[in-house]
C-alpha positions as CSV (number, residue, x, y, z in Angstrom):
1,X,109.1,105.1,117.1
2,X,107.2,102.2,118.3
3,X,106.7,98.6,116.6
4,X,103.2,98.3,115.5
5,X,102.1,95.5,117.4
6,X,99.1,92.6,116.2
7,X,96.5,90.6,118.0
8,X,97.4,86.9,117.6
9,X,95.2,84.6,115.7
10,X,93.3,82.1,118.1
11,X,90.5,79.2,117.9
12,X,88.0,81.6,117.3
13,X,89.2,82.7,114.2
14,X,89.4,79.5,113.2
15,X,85.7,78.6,114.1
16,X,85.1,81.7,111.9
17,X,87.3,80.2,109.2
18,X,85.6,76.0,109.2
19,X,82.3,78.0,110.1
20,X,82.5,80.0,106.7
21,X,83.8,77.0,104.7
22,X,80.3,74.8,105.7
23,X,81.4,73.4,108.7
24,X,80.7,73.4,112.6
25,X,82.3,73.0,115.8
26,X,81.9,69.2,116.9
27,X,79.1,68.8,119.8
28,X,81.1,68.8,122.6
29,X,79.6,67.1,125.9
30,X,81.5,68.4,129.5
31,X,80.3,65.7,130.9
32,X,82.0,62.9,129.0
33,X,85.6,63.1,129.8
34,X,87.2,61.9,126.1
35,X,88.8,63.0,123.2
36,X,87.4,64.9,120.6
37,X,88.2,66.7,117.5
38,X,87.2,70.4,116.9
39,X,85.1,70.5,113.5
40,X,83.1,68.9,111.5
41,X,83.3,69.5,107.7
42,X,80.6,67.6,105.6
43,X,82.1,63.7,106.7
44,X,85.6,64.8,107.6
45,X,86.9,65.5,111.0
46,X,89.1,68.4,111.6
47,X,91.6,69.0,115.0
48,X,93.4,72.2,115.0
49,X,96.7,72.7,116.9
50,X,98.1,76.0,117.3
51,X,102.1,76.0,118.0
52,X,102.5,79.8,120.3
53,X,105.4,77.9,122.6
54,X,108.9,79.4,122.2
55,X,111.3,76.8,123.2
56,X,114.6,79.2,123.3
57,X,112.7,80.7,126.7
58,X,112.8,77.2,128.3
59,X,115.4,76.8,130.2
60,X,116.3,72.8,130.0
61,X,116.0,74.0,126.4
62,X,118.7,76.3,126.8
63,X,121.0,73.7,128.4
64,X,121.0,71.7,125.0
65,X,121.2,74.6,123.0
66,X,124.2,75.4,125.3
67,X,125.6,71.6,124.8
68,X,125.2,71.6,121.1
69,X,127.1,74.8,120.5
70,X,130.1,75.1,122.0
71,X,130.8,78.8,122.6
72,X,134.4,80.1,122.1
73,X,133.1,83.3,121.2
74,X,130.8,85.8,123.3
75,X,127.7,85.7,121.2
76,X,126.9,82.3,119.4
77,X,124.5,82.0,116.2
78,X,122.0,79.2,116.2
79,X,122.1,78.2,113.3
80,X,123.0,74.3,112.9
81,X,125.8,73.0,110.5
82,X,125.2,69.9,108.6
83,X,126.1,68.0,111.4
84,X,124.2,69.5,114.0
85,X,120.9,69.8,112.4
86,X,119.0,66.7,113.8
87,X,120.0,67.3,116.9
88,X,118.6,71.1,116.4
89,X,115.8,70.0,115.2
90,X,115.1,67.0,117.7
91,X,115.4,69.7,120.2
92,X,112.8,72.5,118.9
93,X,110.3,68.9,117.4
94,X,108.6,68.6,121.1
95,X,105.7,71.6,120.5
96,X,105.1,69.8,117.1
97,X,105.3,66.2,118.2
98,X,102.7,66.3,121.1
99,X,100.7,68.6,119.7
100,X,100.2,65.7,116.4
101,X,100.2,63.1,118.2
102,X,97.7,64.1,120.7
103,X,95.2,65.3,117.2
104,X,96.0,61.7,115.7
105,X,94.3,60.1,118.9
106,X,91.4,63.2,118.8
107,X,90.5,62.3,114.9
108,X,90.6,58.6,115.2
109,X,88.5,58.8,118.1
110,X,86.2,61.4,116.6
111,X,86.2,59.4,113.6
112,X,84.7,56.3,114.6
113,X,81.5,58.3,116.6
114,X,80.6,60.4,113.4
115,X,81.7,57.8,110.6
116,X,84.0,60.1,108.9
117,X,85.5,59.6,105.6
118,X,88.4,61.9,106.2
119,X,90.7,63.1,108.7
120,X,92.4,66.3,108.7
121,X,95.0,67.9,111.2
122,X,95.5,71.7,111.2
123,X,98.5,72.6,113.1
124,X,99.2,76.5,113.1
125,X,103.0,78.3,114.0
126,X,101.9,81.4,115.9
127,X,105.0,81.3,117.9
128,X,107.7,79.1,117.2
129,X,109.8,80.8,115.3
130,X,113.5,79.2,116.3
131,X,112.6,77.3,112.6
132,X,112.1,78.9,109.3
133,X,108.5,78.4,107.8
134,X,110.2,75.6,105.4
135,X,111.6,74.0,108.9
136,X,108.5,73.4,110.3
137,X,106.6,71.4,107.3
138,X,109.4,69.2,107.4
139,X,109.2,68.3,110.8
140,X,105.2,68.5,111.0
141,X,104.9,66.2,107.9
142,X,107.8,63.6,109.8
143,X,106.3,63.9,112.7
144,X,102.7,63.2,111.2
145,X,104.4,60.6,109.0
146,X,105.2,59.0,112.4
147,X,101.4,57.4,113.4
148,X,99.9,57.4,109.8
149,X,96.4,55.7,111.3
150,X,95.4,59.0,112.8
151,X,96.1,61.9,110.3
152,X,95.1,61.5,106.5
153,X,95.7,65.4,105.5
154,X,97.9,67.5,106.9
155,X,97.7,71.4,106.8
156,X,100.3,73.8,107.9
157,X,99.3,77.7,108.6
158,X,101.5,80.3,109.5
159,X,101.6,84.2,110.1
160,X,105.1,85.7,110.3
161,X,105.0,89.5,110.6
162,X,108.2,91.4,110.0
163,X,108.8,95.2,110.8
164,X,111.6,97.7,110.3
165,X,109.1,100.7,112.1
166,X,108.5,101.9,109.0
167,X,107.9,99.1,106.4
168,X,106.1,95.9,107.6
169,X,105.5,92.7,105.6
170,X,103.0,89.7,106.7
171,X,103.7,86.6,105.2
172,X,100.8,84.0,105.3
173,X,101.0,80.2,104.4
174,X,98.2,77.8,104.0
175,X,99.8,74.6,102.8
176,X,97.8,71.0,102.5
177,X,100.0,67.7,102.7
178,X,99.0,63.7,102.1
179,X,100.2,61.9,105.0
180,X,97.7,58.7,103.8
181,X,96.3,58.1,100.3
182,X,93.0,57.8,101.1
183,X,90.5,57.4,98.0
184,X,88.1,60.4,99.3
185,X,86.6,62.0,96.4
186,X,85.6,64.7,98.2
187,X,89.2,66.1,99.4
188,X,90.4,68.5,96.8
189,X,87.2,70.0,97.3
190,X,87.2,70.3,101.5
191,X,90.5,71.7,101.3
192,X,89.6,74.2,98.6
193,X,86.8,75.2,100.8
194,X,89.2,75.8,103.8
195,X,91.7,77.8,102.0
196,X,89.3,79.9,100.4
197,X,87.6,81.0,104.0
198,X,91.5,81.2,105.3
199,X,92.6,83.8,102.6
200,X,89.3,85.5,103.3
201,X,89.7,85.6,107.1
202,X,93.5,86.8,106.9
203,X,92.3,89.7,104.8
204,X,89.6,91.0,107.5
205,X,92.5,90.5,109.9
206,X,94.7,92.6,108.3
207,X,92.5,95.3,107.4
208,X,91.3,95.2,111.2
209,X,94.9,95.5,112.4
210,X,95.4,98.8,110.4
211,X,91.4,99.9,111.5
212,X,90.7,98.6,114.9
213,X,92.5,100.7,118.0
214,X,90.6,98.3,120.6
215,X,92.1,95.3,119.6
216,X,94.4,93.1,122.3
217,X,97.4,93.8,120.4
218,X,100.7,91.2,122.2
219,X,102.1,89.8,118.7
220,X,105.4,91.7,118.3
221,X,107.1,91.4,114.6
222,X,109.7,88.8,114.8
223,X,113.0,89.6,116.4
224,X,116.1,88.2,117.5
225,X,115.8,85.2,120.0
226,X,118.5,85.7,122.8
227,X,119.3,84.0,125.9
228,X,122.9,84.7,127.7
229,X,124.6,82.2,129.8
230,X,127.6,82.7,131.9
231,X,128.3,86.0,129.7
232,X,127.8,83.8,126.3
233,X,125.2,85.2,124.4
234,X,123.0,82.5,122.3
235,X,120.8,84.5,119.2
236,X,118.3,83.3,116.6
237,X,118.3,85.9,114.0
238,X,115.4,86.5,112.3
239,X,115.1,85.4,108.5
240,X,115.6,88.1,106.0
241,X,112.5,89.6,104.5
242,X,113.3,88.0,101.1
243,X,113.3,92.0,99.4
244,X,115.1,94.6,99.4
245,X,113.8,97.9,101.2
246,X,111.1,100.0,99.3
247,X,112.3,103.2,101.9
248,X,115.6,102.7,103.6
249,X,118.0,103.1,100.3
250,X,121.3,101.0,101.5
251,X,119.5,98.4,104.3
252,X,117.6,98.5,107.0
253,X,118.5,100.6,110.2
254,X,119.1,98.0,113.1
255,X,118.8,98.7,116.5
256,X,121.4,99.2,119.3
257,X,121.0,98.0,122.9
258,X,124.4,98.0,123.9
259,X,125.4,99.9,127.0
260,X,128.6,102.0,128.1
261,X,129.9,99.4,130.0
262,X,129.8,97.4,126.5
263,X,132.2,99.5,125.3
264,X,136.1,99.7,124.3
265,X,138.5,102.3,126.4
266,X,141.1,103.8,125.0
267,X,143.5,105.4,127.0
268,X,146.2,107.5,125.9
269,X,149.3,108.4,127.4
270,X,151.9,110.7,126.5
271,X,155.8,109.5,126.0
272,X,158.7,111.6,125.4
273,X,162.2,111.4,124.0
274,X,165.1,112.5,126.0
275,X,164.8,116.1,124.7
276,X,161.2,116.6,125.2
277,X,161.4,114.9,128.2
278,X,163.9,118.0,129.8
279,X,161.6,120.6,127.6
280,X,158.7,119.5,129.6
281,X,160.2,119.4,132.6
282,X,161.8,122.7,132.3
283,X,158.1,124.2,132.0
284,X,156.0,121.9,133.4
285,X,153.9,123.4,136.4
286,X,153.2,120.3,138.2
287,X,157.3,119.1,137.8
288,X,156.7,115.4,140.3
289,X,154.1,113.7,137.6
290,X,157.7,113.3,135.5
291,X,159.5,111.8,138.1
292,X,163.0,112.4,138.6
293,X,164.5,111.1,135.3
294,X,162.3,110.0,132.1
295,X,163.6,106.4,132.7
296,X,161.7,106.6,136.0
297,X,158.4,108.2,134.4
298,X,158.6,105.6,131.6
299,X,158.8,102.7,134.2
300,X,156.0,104.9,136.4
301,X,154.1,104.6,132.8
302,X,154.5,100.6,132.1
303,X,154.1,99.7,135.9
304,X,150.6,102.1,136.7
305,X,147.6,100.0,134.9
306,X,144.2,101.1,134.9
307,X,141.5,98.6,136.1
308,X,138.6,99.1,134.4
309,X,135.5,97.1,133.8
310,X,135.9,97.2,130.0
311,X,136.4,94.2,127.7
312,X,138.5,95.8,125.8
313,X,141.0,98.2,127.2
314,X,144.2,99.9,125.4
315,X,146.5,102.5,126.2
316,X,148.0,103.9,123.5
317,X,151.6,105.5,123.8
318,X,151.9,108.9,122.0
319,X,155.7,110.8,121.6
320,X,155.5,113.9,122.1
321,X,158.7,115.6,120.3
322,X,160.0,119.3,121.2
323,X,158.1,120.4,117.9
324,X,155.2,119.3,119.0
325,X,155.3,121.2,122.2
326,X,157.2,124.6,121.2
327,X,155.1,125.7,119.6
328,X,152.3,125.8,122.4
329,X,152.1,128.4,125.3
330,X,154.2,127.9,128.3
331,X,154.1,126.8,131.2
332,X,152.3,123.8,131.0
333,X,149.9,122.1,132.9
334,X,149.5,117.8,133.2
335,X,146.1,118.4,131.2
336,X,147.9,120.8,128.3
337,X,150.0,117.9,127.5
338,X,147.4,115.0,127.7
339,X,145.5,117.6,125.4
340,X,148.6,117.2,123.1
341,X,149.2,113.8,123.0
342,X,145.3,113.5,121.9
343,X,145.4,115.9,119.1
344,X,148.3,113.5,117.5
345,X,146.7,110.6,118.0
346,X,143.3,112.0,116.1
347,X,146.1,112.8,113.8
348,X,147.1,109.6,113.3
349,X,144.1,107.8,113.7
350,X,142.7,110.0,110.6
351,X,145.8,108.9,108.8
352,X,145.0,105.3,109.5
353,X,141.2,105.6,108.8
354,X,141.2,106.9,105.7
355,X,143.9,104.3,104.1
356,X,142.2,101.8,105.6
357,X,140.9,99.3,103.1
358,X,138.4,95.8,102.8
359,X,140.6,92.8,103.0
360,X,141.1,90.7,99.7
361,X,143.4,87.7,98.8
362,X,145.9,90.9,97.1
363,X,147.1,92.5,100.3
364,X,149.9,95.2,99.7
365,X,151.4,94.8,103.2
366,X,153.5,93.1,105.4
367,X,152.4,94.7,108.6
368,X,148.9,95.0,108.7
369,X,145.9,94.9,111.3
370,X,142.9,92.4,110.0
371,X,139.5,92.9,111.9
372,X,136.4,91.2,110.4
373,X,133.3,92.0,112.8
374,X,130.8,89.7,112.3
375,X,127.2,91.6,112.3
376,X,124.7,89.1,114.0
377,X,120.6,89.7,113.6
378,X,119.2,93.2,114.6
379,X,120.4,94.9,117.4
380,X,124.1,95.7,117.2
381,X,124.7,94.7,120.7
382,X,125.3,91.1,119.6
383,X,127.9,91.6,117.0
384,X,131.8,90.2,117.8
385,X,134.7,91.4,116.2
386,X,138.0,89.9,115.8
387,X,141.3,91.7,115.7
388,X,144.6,90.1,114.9
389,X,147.9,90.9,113.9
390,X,149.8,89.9,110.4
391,X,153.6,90.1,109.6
392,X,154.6,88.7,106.4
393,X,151.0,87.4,105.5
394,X,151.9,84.3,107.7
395,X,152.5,85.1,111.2
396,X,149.1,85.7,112.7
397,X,148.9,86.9,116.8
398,X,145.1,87.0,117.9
399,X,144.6,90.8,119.6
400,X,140.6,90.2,119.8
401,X,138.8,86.9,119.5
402,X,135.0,86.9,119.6
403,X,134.6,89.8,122.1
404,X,131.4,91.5,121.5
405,X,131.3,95.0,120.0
406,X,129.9,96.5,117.4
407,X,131.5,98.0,114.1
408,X,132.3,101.0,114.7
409,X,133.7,100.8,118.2
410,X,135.9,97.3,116.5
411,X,137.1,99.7,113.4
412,X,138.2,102.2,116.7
413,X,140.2,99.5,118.6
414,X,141.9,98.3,115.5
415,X,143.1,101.3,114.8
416,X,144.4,101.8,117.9
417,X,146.6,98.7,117.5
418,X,147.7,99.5,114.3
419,X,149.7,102.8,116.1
420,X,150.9,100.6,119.3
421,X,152.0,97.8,117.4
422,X,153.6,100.0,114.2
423,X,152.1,98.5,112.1
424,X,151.4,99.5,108.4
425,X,148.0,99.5,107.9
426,X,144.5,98.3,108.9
427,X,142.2,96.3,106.4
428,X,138.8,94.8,107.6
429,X,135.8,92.4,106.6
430,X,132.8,92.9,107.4
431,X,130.7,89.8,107.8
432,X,127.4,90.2,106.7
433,X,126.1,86.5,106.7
434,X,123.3,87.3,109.4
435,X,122.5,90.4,110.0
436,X,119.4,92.1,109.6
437,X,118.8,93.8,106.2
């Protein structure tokens, strides 16, 4: 199933919007090369801005996203700590910043031909959605703040659509902000006047969106923002929804892009003892893939590594004892005893799976295997996992560390430690902090 896609709001639903409230587009002459705002409204002047640029897709953007984050893992969340959020926030201001400054220069000028009593800046996000809808007003309002003779009110609108394929949500936000105190008694009034034809407006839109097939539809619902860079991938996850699902009863289903060659390998190779060593010999059809002695096959084993394009790639010795081959029908072929070996493992990796438990500060085991996989935004292709070993809850030997795969595969390659390295047990977190629900 397909994403229901939108038509994006534009000018002219905004001349629909100031047109309804009372007001007018301002007479604009082609001939006269100078600034000028968009509307009149009784004495106020009115510029509108819409904000539809997407920094992450810029690439000297990218370089300071790249700069600011310093990957040691293969996919990196952009989201800013403490430390890092003016510098996040310098970086995605520039859409914002001209497009003010460039309506403080419209109004003033605009202003003085009409005699307003009021000026009023619209800026609208239709596209910028690195920042969260409070992110924006707080660098809108600072960057309006930043030439106080040209903007006296300051409204922020903003349409973020959110869809699962099944359940969608539109949030809307008209929002009106002093940037100067000017004594207009008039402006409680103007800006009621706007919001009313604004809340009318979005609900034509809506019900067009559901009733119209002609429309242009482009607006997809908000997703994850990626870019990759030498093999580093960069995401934006999408805020959550704010609700719980009305439909899906445990979360959301997320998608999955990842590819085969995204995948772990797990290769597994049958051992023997002495015993089953000369038992497999003995009825072994194809006798030279065991060498001459088992200390030959075993260095033949440890000296023949598989290249493979994989990220993650194990083999997985499996002892096969004379009880395990008796009773099975003789003579053998290479195959029947690779078909062996991966019976027991499935054995023990069903052991393994099903005492495997979430990690908490009371751990029952000296021995253990701890993977948390971090679940990152909505398609499971960006999630990382990391795998690491832990004797005597002190000793801790990194196995994976920030190598992209999702949960399921991660669960599959910790296990597969747990039997190579003996260890007693396999516990796991599971990381929740961004991902899609």
């Amino acid at each position: 199933m397909e994403y229901l896609q939108f038509s994006s709001l534009s000018e002219n639903d905004f001349d629909e919007i100031v047109l309804d409230a009372g007001g007018k587009r301002y007479p604009y002459n082609p001939k006269n090369n100078e600034l000028n705002c968009d509307y009149i409204l009784d004495d106020v002047v009115i510029e509108l801005k819409i904000i539809e640029e997407e920094p992450i897709e810029k690439e000297e953007k990218q370089k300071k996203f790249i700069e600011l984050f310093p990957a040691d893992v293969e996919t990196v969340i952009l989201y800013p700590r403490k430390e890092q959020k003016y510098s996040y926030y310098k970086i995605l201001e520039n859409p914002i910043k001209k497009a003010l400054k460039k309506a403080s220069k419209q109004l003033q000028v605009s202003e003085t031909k009409v005699n307003a009593n009021l000026k009023i800046a619209i800026i609208m996000n239709n596209g910028l959605y690195m920042v969260s809808q409070k992110e924006f007003i707080d660098i809108a309002i600072r960057r309006a703040k930043n030439d106080t003779s040209g903007i006296d009110i300051l409204i922020i609108c903003s349409m973020h659509y959110y869809s699962d394929k099944f359940e969608m949500i539109t949030l809307f936000e008209f929002k009106d902000f002093e940037i100067n105190n000017v004594p207009y008694q008039n402006k409680k009034q103007i800006i009621e006047k706007l919001r009313s034809s604004w809340n009318k407006k979005m609900e034509q839109y809506m019900t067009e969106q559901i009733t119209n097939p002609k429309l242009h539809r482009e607006k997809e619902p908000i997703k994850d923002l990626v870019f990759e860079s030498n093999g580093i991938r960069y995401v934006k996850p999408p805020i959550r929804w704010g609700k719980k699902s009305d439909f899906w009863m445990s979360s959301r289903p997320r998608e999955d892009t990842s590819i085969d060659n995204d995948l772990p390998l797990i290769v597994i190779l049958p051992i023997f003892n002495n015993e089953s060593y000369s038992y497999v010999k003995q009825y072994l059809i194809n006798k030279e893939i065991l060498k001459d002695s088992l200390e030959d096959y075993m260095e033949w084993v440890d000296n023949n590594p598989r290249k493979f394009k994989n990220k993650i790639q194990l083999t997985v010795y499996v002892e096969l004892t004379n009880k395990d081959l008796e009773r099975n029908q003789k003579p053998f072929k290479m195959n029947d005893i690779q078909q062996y070996a991966n019976i027991k493992y499935e054995k023990f990796y069903g052991e393994i799976e099903q005492e495997m438990e979430e990690y908490s500060e009371n751990v029952n085991s000296n021995n253990y295997i701890l993977v948390e996989i971090q679940e990152i935004g909505i398609d499971k292709a960006n999630d990382i996992a990391f795998i690491s070993h832990i004797v005597n809850n002190s000793k801790q030997e990194w196995l994976v560390h920030g190598i992209r795969i999702k949960y399921e595969y991660a669960i599959h390659v910790a296990i597969s430690f747990c039997m190579m390295l003996n260890a007693e047990k396999v516990y796991y977190i599971r990381n929740e902090d961004f991902k899609w629900k």
